[in-house]
N, C-alpha and C positions, 0 to 999 in steps of 0.2 A: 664367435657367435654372440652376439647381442643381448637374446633374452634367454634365459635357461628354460627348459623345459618344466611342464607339470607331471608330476608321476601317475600314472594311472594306479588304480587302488590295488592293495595285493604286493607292487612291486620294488616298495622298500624292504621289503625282507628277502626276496633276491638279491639284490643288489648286496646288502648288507652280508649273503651268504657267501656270495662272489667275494666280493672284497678282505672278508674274512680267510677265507679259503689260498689269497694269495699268501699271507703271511698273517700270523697274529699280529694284532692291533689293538690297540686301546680306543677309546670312542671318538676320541676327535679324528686320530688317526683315518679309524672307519668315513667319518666325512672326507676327509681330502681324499682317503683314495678313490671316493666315488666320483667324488669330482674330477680327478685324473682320470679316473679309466673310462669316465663319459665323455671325456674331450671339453670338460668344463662346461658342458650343457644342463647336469646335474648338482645343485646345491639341496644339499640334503637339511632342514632346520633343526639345531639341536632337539628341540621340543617334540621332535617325529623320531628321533634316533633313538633315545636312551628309552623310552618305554619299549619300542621294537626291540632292543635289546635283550632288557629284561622279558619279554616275551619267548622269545628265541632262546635265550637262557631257559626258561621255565618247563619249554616244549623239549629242551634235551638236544637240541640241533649246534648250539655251542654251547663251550663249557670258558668259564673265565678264571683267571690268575692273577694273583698282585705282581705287580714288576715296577719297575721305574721307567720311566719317561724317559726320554733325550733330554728335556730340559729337569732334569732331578725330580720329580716328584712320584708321588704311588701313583699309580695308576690301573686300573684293571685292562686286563689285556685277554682279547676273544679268539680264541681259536675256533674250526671245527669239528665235531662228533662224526663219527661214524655214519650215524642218522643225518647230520646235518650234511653229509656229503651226497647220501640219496636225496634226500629231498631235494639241494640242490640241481643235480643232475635231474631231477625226475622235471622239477620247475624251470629250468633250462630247455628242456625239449619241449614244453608244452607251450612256454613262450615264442620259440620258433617257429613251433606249428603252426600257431596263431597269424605272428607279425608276418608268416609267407600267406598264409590265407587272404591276410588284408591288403598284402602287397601287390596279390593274383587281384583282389579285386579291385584297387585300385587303378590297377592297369591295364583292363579289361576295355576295349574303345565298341563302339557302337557297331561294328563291321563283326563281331564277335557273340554279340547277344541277337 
């Protein structure tokens, strides 16, 4: 794909719950893996991450740890909460709701209205 996508607003902290939820991760971590699991349609900017983070952190949906990096250094590393697993699930289905609503109307041809 060419050009990466623009995120609609709201859907960095999905993403970030998602991606956390696979495995804990540190913050850059958190960007590539969104990047992989969008199929690299997704580049997430540092400058958008780590306040979402600390946000996410604050709300109680994940919780963070010091650990070490792959390449040796400290690093804080995000899991998620209990909370953060409803929320997720809850922002998941509402998202699908959505993206089928707009996919129904998208495809809706003139022979139908």
């Amino acid at each position: 794909m060419g050009k990466t996508a623009d995120l609609l607003p709201g859907t960095l902290d999905l993403l970030i719950l998602k991606a956390v939820s696979l495995k804990p991760l540190h913050g850059y971590g958190v960007l590539l893996r969104i990047q992989q699991i969008s199929g690299h349609a997704l580049e997430i900017p540092q400058g958008s991450l780590y306040p979402a983070l600390y946000r996410l952190e604050h709300q109680g949906l994940i919780v963070a740890e010091w650990g070490q990096s792959d390449n040796n250094r400290r690093a804080k590393y995000y899991t998620l909460t209990a909370a953060g697993r409803r929320r997720l699930r809850e922002e998941t289905e509402g998202w699908n709701r959505l993206a089928a609503a707009i996919a129904a109307a998208l495809g809706t041809t003139p022979d139908e209205v």
